[in-house]
N, C-alpha and C positions, 0 to 999 in steps of 0.2 A: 504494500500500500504506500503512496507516495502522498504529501504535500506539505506544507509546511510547520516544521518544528513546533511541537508543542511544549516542548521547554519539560526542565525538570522544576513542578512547578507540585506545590503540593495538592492535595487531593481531599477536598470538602467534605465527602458522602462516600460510601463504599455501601455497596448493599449485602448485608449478611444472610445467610439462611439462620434463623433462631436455633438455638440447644434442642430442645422439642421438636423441631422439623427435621434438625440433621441427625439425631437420636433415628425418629420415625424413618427417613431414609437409609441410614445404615442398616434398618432390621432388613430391607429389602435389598441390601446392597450384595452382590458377589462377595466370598471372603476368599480371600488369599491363605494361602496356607502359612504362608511367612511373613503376612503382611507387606507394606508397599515401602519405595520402590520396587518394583520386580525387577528380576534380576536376570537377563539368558547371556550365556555362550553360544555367540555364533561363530565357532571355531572349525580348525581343519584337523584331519592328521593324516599326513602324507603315507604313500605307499610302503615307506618304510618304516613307518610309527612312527616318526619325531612329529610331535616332541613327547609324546607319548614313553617312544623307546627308541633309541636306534640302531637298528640292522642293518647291516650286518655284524656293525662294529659291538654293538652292545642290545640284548635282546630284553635286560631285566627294566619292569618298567623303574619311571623315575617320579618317585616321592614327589619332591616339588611340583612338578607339574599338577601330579593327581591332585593334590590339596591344593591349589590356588583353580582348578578349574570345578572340583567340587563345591565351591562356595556359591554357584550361580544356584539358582533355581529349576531352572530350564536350561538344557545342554544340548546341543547340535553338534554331531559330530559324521564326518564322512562312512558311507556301510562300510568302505573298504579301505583297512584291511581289518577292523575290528571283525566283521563277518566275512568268511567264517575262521579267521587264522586267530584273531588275537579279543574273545570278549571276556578275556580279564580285562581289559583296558575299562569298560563298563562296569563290570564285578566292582575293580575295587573303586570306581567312584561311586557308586552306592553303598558300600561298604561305609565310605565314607559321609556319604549326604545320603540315607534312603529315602529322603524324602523327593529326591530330582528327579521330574522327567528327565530324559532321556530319547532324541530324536535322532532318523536316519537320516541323514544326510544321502541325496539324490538329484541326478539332473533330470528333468522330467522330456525336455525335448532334443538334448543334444549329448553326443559321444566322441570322445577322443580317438584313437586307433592306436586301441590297447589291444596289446600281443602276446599278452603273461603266457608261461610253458605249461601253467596251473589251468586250460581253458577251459575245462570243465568244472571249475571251482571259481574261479577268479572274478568276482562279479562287473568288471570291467570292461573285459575279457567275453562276458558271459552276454554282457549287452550291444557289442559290437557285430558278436558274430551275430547274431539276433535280427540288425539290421540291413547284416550283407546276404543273410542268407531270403531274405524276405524283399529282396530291393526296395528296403524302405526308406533311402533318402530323399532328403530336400533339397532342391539344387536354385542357384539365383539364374534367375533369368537376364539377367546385365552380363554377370561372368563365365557361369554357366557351372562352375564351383557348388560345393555346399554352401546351404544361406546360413550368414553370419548369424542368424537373431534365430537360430535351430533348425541344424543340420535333420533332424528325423522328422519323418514325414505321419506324424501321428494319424493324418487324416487318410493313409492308402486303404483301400478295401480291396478284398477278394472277390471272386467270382460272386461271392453268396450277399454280396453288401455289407459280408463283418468288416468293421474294422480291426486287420488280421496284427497289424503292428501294435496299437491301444491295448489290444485283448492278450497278447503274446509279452510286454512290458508287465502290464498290468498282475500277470503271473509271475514275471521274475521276481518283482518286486514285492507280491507276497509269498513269496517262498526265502525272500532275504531278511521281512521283515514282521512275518504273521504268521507263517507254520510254526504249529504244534513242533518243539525240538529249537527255537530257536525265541528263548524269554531273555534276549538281550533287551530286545527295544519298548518303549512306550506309544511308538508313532513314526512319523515318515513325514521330511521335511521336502518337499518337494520344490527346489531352486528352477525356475525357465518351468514354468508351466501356464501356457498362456491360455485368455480364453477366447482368444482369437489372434489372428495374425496380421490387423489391418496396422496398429504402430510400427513397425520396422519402413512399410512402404514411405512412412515421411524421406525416409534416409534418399529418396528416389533409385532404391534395388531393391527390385519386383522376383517376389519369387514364382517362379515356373511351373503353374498351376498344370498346366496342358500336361507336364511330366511326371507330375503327381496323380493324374488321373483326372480331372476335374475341366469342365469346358469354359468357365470363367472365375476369377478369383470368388467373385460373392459364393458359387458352388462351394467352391475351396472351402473360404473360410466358414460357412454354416456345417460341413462335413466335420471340419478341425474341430469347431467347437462340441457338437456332437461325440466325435472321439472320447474330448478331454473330457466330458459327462459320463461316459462309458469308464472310464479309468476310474473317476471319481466314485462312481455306483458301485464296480467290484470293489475297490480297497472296502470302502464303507462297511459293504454287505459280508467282507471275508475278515476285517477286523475287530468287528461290531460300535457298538454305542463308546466302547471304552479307550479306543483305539485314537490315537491323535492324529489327525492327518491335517496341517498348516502349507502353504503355496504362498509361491514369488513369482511376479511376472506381472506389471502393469498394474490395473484396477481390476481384483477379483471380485470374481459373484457367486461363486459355487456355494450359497450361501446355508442349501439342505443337503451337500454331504460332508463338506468341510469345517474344522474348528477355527478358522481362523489364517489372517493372508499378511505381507509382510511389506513395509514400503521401506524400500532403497534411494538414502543418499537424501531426507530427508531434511527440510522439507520442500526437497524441487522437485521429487518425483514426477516423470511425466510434465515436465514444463511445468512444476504448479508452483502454488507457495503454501504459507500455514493452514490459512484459510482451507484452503482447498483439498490439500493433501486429509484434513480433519473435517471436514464437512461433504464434499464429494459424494454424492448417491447415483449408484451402487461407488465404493472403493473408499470411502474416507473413514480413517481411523476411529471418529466416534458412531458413525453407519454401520460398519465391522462389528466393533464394540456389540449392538445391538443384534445383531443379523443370521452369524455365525453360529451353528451346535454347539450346543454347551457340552462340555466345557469348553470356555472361547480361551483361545490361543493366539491372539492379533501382537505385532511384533513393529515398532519404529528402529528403524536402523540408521543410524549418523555415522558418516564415516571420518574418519582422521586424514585433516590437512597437511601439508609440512613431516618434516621428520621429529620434531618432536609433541611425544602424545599428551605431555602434563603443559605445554603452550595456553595462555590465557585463552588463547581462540579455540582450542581444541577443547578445554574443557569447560567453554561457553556453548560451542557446539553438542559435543557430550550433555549438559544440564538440560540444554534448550528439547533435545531429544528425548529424554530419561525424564523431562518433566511434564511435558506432554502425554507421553506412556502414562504416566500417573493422574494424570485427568480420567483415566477411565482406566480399563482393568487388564489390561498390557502390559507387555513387558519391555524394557528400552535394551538396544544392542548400540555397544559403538565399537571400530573400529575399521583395520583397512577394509578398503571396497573389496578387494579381491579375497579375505580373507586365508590368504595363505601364508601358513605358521613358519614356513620357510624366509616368508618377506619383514615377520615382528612375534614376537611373545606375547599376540594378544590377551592369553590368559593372564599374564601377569600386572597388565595395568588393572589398577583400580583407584578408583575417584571417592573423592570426600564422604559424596551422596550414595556409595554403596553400601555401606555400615558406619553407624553409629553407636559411641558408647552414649547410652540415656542418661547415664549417671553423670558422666565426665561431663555433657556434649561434645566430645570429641571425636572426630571420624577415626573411625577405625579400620582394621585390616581381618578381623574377625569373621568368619562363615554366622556367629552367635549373635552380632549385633545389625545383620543384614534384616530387610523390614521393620525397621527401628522404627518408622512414621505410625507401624501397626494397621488397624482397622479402619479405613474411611466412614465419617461422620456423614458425609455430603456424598452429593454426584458433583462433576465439576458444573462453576457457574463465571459469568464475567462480570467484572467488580465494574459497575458503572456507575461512572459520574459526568457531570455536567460540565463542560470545558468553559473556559474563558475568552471563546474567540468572540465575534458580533454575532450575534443572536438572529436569526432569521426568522422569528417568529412575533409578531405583535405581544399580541393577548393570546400566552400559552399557560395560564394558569387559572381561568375560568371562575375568576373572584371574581364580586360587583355583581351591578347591572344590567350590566354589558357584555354579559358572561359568554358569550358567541360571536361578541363584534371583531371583525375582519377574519371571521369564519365564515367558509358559504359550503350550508346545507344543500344536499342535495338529494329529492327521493319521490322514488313513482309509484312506490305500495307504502300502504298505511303505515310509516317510520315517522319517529320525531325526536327532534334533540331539545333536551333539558339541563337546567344544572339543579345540581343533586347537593344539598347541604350536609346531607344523613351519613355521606361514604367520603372518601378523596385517598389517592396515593400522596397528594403535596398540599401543604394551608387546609381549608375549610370548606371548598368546593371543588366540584369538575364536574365535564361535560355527563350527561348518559343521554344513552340512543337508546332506542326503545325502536323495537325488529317485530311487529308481531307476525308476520307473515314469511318465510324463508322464498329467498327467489335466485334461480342459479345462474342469474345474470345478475354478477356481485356488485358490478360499478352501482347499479338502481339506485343502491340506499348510501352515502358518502358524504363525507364531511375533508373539509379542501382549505388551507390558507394558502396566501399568495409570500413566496419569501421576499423577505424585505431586500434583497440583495443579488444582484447577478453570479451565477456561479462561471469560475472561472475553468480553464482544461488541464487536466492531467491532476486535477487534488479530489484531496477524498475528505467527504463530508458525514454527519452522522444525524438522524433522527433519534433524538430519546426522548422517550415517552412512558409513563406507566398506566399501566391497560388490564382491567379482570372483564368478568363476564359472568353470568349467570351458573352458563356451561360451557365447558373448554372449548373450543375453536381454534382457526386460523385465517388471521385477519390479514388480507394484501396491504401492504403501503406500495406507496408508490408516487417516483420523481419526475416532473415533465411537466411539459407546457400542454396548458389544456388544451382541449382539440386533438393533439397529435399524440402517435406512438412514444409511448415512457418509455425516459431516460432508463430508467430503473423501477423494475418490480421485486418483492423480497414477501414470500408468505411469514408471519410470525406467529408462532402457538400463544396461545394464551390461557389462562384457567380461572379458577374461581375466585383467587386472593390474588390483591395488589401484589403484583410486579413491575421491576422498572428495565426496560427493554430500548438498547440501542441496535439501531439499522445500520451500518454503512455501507458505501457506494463510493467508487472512485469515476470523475469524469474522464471524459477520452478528449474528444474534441469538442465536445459542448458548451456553449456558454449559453450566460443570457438569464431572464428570468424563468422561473420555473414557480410551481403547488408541488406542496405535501399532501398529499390526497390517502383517506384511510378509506377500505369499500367496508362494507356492513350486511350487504343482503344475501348470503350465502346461508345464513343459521339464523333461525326464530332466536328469541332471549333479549335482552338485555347487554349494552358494552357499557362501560365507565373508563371513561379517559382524563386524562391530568397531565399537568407540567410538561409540556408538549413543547423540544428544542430543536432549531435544527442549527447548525453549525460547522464549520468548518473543523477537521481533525477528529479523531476518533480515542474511547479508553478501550486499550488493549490489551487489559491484565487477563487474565482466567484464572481461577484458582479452586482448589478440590482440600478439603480440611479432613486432618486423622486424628486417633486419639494422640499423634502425638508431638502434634504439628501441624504445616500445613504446604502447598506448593504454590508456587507466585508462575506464571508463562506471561511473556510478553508477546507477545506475536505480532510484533510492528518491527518492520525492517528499519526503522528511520529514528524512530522515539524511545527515548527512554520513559520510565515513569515510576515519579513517587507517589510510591503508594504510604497511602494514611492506615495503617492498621486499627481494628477496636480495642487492641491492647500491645505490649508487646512482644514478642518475639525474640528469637535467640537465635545468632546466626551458628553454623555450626563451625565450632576451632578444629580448620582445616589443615591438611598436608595437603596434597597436589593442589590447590590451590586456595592458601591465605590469604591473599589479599580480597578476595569474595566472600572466604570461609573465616571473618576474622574471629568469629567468639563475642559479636557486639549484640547488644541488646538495646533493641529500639522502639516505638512504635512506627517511625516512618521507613521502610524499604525502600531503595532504589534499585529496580530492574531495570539494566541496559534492555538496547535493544535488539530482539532475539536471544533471547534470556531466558533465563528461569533463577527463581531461589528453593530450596529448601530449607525450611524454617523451623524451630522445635519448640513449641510451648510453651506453658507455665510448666505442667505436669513431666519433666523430663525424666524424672526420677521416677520408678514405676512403685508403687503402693507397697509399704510393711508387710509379711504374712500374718493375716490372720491368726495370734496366738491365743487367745481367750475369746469362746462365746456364751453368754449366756444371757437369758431373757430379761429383758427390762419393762418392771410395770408404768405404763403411762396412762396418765391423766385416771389411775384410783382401780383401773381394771386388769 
C-alpha cells in the first residue's frame, strides 16, 4: 500500500475485544498442542544423510542435529533416504519430541534422473523409472525440453481415460508413506503440486499440450487438475481422516481432501503483498485457516536475505512471517528458499520469538519454553483508529438536529433513516436504517456523503466507520463518483454489537471528487451507523492476544506505527536480536514497517501449585 507517511504518531483509540468475549472465543478456538508461536522445520536431508549423518564417511547419526531439529513442532523432512534405509533418523526425533508431526517430504510434479544401483528400493530411482517407462513427460513447447515449472505430465491418460501417471504416483507414494510396515510418517508434504498449470505460461513458455495428449491447453489444464483431485482422493481415502497431507504450489483449493497449503517467499507470493497473500479467496492464509480438514496444517514460509540469518532484516522478515502465522492457527517456517542443508544449518538458527523463558522473559534456546504465548484468548482483529489527516466527511457523527445533513438518503422500498438516541458506537447518537422489506438489488436502499476533498493517484485512503445490525450481514461500501462505475467496492461482515470497521482502497489513476456510498437493501433488519471517517492513510496493526501475551503485525510496507496499548507490555530480553528484543516495558509499541512484535504480559510468570484446598464458608452457608 503506498501514500503518504503517516508518521510515528501516537495512537488515540485501539479497539479491544473485552476478557469475557476473548474468554468466550478461546473456548471455541483451535488448541495447539504447544501453544503459539508454532513452530515447523522445513528442512532437507540429502542423499547421504547430512546433516543427519554422513556416508560414507560416518554413518552414526549426530546428536546435535537430532536435538536442535527436534524442538520444532512440525518437521518436514525428505522420504529419501530416511525411507527405507535410514528411519532411525525419525525414531530418534521422536524419541526425543513425541509429541512432533513428522512429514514426507515429496515433489508432486517433477523428477531429477536419479540412477541409484538400489532401483528397486531407491524411491528416487523408483519414480523416475515410473515416468520413462509410462512416457509421462512434460515437455515446453518454446524448447521442446522438459517444462521448467514440472517436468511430469500428471494429466497423460491411457486408453481407458485413467489417468495412468496420477494413479501409478499416487501408489508409490503410498507404499512410501501409508503401508501397513512403514509407521515412520504422520503425513506427506507435497512440494510443486499445482492445481493447475495456467501460472508458469506468464513466463511466455507454453507447455506442449498437443504432446501430452490434449487438443488445446484449457483440455490440458481441466484434465491436470482433475489428475491432481485423483491423487488427492486416493492418498485421503488410503490414509484416512488421521493422515496429514499439506501442498505447495501457487493458491490451493483442495480444500475437502487436504489439511492444509503452504505460501512461499512470503509475502509476495504470486505477485501479491500482505493483504493478499492473507485474504485471497480461494489461497489466502486466513481462507486456508478456515477451509482446510481439520486438522489444518497451513504453513507461511519467509525466506532468508543476504548471508547473514541473525541480520536486523532477516529477523524483521522472520517476525513479520512467524507473526502473521500467529494470527491464526499456523505454523511460521523461515529460511533458505531452496532449502538445502548443504547451502546452511537451517536447523540451527533460532530466533528470540521461538522460546521463551516466562519467568526470566528471556528468549530462550529450550525445546521446554517453545509456545510460551500458550493458548489464544482472541481470533486475530485490526487495532483501528482514526488518523489525523483532513477529514472527508462533514457530519460523520450524527449528533444534533441535523443529524443526516450532507447525507443523501436514498431508497425505493419502504426504508428510512433515523437517529437513534437509545444505541451509538461514538457520543450519544447515530444514524439507523430501518430495511423492512429485503430487495437483491442492494444499491435500492443507501445512504451516500459527498467527500469534502478530491482524491489524489496512487495513495490509499481508508473509511472507518462502526456499524451493528439486528442480524449479521454484509454491507457493500463503496468509492466513486455517482453515476458511474466505483472506484472501489469492498463487502464488510457485520453482527449484532458495535464494531469499529476500517475499508481501505488504494487509487491508481483517479482523481477528482468522489461519495462514500453504504447499500442496505440486500437483508430485512435494522443497520446503526456512527462516527463515519474517511481519510487519507490507513491503521495497519492486526493483532491476536494469549494467555501470555500478545502479537502486534504491521502490514504497511511504508509506515511504521505506534501503537497505544490498554496497558503495558514486556518486550522480550532478546539474543539474535536486542535491539527489538530489548526487555522494555511500555504501554506504547513501535512496529516498523513490515513488522511484527511479540509481547509478554503482566502474567509472565505462570501460577504457584496448588498446595492446600479446602472449602470456605461464604456469606453464613
Amino acid at each position: 500500500m503506498s501514500g503518504l507517511p503517516l508518521g510515528r504518531r501516537a495512537i488515540a483509540a485501539v479497539i479491544l475485544l473485552s476478557l469475557s468475549a476473548a474468554v468466550a472465543m478461546a473456548a471455541n478456538a483451535p488448541v495447539a498442542p504447544h501453544g503459539y508461536p508454532r513452530l515447523a522445520f522445513y528442512g532437507s536431508i540429502r542423499g547421504n544423510g547430512y546433516p543427519f549423518y554422513n556416508a560414507p564417511l560416518d554413518s552414526s547419526l549426530n546428536d546435535t542435529t537430532l536435538n536442535a531439529v527436534s524442538r520444532f513442532e512440525e518437521i518436514i523432512l525428505d522420504i529419501n533416504p530416511i525411507w527405507p534405509y535410514r528411519p532411525d533418523v525419525v525414531r530418534e526425533l521422536r524419541r526425543r519430541n513425541p509429541d512432533a508431526k513428522i512429514l514426507a517430504y515429496v515433489v508432486g510434479q517433477d523428477i531429477w534422473n536419479a540412477r541409484d544401483v538400489d532401483s528397486l528400493r531407491h524411491y528416487p530411482t523408483r519414480y523416475r523409472r515410473l515416468i520413462d517407462n509410462n512416457n509421462g513427460w512434460l515437455y515446453s513447447k518454446k524448447t521442446g525440453q522438459k517444462y521448467f515449472a514440472g517436468s511430469v505430465n500428471l494429466a497423460k491418460k491411457d486408453g481407458t481415460g485413467r489417468y495412468v501417471i496420477a494413479d501409478s504416483l499416487a501408489l508409490l507414494w503410498k507404499e512410501n508413506s501409508i503401508d501397513p510396515g512403514n509407521k515412520v510418517w504422520d503425513g506427506i508434504f507435497y512440494d510443486i503440486l499445482c492445481d493447475d498449470m495456467a501460472w508458469p505460461l506468464l513466463s511466455g513458455d507454453t507447455l506442449d499440450y498437443v504432446r501430452a495428449g490434449y487438443a488445446s491447453f484449457d483440455d490440458f489444464n481441466r484434465g491436470w487438475h482433475a489428475a491432481t483431485d485423483t491423487i488427492a482422493t486416493l492418498m485421503r481415502n488410503w490414509g484416512g481422516p488421521g493422515f496429514i497431507m499439506v501442498g505447495n504450489c501457487a493458491l490451493g483449493s483442495k480444500y475437502s481432501t487436504f489439511n492444509g497449503w503452504m505460501r512461499e517467499g512470503f509475502p509476495m507470493q504470486a505477485g501479491g503483498d500482505w493483504y493478499s497473500n492473507m485474504f485471497w479467496s480461494p489461497g489466502g492464509y486466513f481462507t486456508d485457516d478456515k477451509s482446510f480438514l481439520q486438522p489444518r496444517h497451513n504453513y507461511i514460509f519467509s525466506f532468508q536475505v543476504g548471508l547473514d540469518q541473525y541480520s536486523y532484516n532477516n529477523c524483521r522478515i522472520m517476525r513479520l512471517g512467524l507473526g502473521s502465522a500467529s494470527l491464526a492457527d499456523g505454523f511460521g517456517v523461515f529460511g533458505g528458499q531452496d532449502r538445502d542443508a548443504f547451502h546452511a544449518d537451517y536447523h540451527r538458527w533460532w530466533y528470540d520469538e521461538y522460546a521463551v523463558d516466562l519467568q526470566a522473559g528471556r528468549a530462550s534456546d529450550k525445546r521446554a519454553d517453545t509456545g510460551w504465548l500458550g493458548q489464544p484468548l482472541s481470533d486475530y482483529y485490526q487495532m483501528v483508529w482514526v488518523g489525523d489527516q483532513p477529514e472527508g466527511i462533514q457530519n460523520n457523527d450524527f449528533e444534533g438536529n441535523n443529524y443526516v445533513n450532507q447525507w443523501t438518503f436514498h431508497q425505493s422500498n419502504p426504508a428510512r433513516v433515523s437517529q437513534d438516541t437509545t444505541t451509538s458506537g461514538h457520543g450519544k447518537s447515530c444514524a439507523r436504517i430501518d430495511i423492512p422489506q429485503a430487495n437483491p438489488v442492494e444499491w435500492t436502499t443507501n445512504l451516500a456523503a459527498a467527500i469534502q476533498f478530491p482524491l489524489q493517484p496512487y495513495t490509499t485512503y481508508s473509511a472507518t466507520f462502526w456499524m451493528k445490525a439486528t442480524t449479521p450481514r454484509s454491507i457493500p461500501v463503496i468509492v466513486g463518483v455517482p453515476g458511474q462505475p466505483a472506484m472501489f467496492t469492498r463487502n464488510v461482515s457485520i453482527g449484532t454489537e458495535w464494531r469499529q470497521i476500517q475499508v481501505p482502497f488504494t487509487t491508481v489513476d483517479q482523481t477528482g471528487n468522489v461519495s462514500l456510498t453504504f447499500f442496505f437493501a440486500r437483508d430485512a433488519g435494522t443497520v446503526w451507523m456512527d462516527d463515519v471517517h474517511f481519510q487519507q492513510g490507513i491503521s495497519t496493526v492486526y493483532r491476536r492476544d494469549f494467555q501470555h501475551g500478545c502479537v502486534l503485525v504491521n502490514s504497511s510496507t511504508d509506515n511504521g506505527a505506534d501503537v497505544k496499548m490498554e496497558r503495558a507490555f514486556h518486550r522480550i530480553l532478546g539474543v539474535s536480536d536486542p535491539a527489538t528484543n530489548d526487555g522494555s516495558i511500555s504501554v506504547h509499541q513501535y512496529v516498523p514497517p513490515s513488522d511484527a512484535l511479540f509481547l509478554l504480559g503482566d502474567d509472565v510468570a505462570p501460577p504457584e501449585r496448588v498446595k492446600d484446598l479446602h472449602q470456605v464458608n461464604v456469606g453464613g452457608h
